[in-house]
N, C-alpha and C positions, 0 to 999 in steps of 0.2 A: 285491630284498630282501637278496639278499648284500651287494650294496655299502654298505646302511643299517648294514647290521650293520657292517660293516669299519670304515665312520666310527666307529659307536658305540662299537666295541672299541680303536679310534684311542686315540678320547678318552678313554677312563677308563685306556687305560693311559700314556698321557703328558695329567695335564689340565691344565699349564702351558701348553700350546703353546695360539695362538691358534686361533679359527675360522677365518680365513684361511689359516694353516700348515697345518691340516688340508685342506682345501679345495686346496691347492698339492700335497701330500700323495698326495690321491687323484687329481688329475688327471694324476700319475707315474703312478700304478699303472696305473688304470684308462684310461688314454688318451684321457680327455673331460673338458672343463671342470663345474665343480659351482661355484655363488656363495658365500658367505658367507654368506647368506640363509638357501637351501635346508639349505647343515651348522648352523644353527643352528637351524632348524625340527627334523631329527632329531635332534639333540642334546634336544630337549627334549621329543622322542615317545618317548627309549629304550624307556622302559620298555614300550609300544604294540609295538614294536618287538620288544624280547624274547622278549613272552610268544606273540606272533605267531608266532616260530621256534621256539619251544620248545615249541606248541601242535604243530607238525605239522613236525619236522625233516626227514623226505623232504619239503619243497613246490617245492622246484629242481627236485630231481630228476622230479617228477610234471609238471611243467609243461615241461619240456624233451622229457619222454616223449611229451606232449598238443601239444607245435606238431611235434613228429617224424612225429602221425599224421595231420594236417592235410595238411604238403607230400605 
């Protein structure tokens, strides 16, 4: 979910840049290839997206807590 968000924040704050730029973008940061495809499907879930994080802003940290008591 962070990374959805990161795209989504990408683009509304630079929205000249392409889907692709974006896409080239995150696979600096984040160290894995993402298509052109898939940042164009978020791009147009933002909003799916937002209110998802903004429903429950601990959900990383909960789910990071819950595979820690697994291992």
């Amino acid at each position: 979910m962070e990374e959805k968000l990161w795209v989504v924040n990408h683009h509304e704050q630079n929205p000249k840049i392409s889907q692709a730029k974006i896409g080239l973008d995150f696979s600096a940061k984040f160290k894995r290839p993402i298509s052109r495809q898939c940042v164009c499907n978020i791009i147009q879930q933002k909003e799916e997206i937002k209110t998802f994080v903004e429903a429950d802003p601990e959900l990383e940290i909960k789910k990071k807590q819950e595979i820690r008591k697994r291992k």
